[in-house]
C-alpha positions, 0 to 999 in steps of 0.5 A: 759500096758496103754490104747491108747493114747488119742485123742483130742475130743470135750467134748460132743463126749468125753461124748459119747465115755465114755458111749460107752464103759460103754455100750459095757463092760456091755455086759460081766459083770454087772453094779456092775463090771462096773469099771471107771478105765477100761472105762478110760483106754479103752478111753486112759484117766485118771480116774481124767480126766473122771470125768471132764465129769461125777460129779460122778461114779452114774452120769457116771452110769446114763448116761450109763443106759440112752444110754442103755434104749434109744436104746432100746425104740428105737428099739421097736418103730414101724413105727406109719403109719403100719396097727394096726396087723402089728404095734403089729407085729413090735414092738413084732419083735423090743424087740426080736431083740433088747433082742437077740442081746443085751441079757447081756445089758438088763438082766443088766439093767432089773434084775441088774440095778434097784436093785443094783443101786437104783439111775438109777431105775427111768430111768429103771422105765421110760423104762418099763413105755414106753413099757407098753404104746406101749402095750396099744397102740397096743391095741388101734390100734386093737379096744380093749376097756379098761378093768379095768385088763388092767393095770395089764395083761400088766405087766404080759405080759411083765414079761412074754415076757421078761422071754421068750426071755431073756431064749429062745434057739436063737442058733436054726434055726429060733429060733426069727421067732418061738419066736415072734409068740410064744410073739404074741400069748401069748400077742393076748390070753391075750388081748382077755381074758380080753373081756370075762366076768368073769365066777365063775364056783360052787363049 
């Protein structure tokens, strides 16, 4: 059966329509199976005519990553005017939100993307790299100075946060509420640990 006829659209709502469904098929199948096929013939056009907006399936790939990623920093970005605990808070409630609601998506990107499609890691990379930057923020907003494990207690908090929210059972009630005091605090006794001087106990 052949898609829906195709609608005259400008090229740039033509682009967005494309990246759309790439986005709304990776919420059941990996980057892997996402086929340029089906997304043609979901938007009722061909696979010739698809790649006139994309120079390539990498390309089309890349973009759809990029819409992906960008909705998420978007997400997780919290109200720069909020007190500093309930910045942290916001941008704690935003990534689980985000994650809960788009659990397929994210494990797509942050546990397929990057491996099986080494040309859109950069773009995966970029992502993380504004997450951590919004961890040290928060830091900085509560009054914490630097540490030289800094660095270092932010990736594990966020291989952390992302294993606890993409495994939590969000089917029980208050499940997100739970979830994010339980990020909260894992992220509130991981900053305060590295104030405290390291203590070698004897052997």
């Amino acid at each position: 059966m052949s898609g829906k006829r195709s609608t005259r659209l400008t090229p740039d709502q033509r682009r967005e329509q494309l990246v759309g469904i790439g986005l709304q098929m990776l919420a059941d199948r990996s980057l892997d199976e996402l086929s340029t096929d089906e997304v043609a013939r979901r938007a009722g056009i061909s696979r010739g005519l698809l790649f006139h907006y994309f120079d390539s399936k990498r390309d089309f790939y890349r973009a759809v990553v990029r819409a992906a990623c960008d909705r998420f920093t978007a997400a997780t970005e919290p109200d720069g005017s909020l007190e500093p605990v309930a910045w942290m808070r916001a941008f704690i409630a935003g990534f689980v939100a985000y994650v809960l609601e788009h659990r397929q998506v994210y494990l797509a990107l942050v546990r397929g993307a990057a491996g099986s499609h080494p040309t859109v890691s950069d773009i995966v990379g970029a992502t993380r790299e504004t997450v951590a930057r919004r961890v040290h923020d928060g830091r900085r907003r509560l009054g914490m100075p630097d540490a030289p494990q800094a660095e270092l207690a932010t990736r594990a908090w966020m291989a952390f946060a992302e294993e606890a929210v993409t495994t939590w059972p969000a089917e029980q009630p208050g499940a997100r509420d739970e979830l994010c005091a339980f990020i909260e605090s894992s992220l509130v006794n991981l900053l305060g640990l590295l104030d405290r001087p390291r203590v070698l106990t004897p052997r």
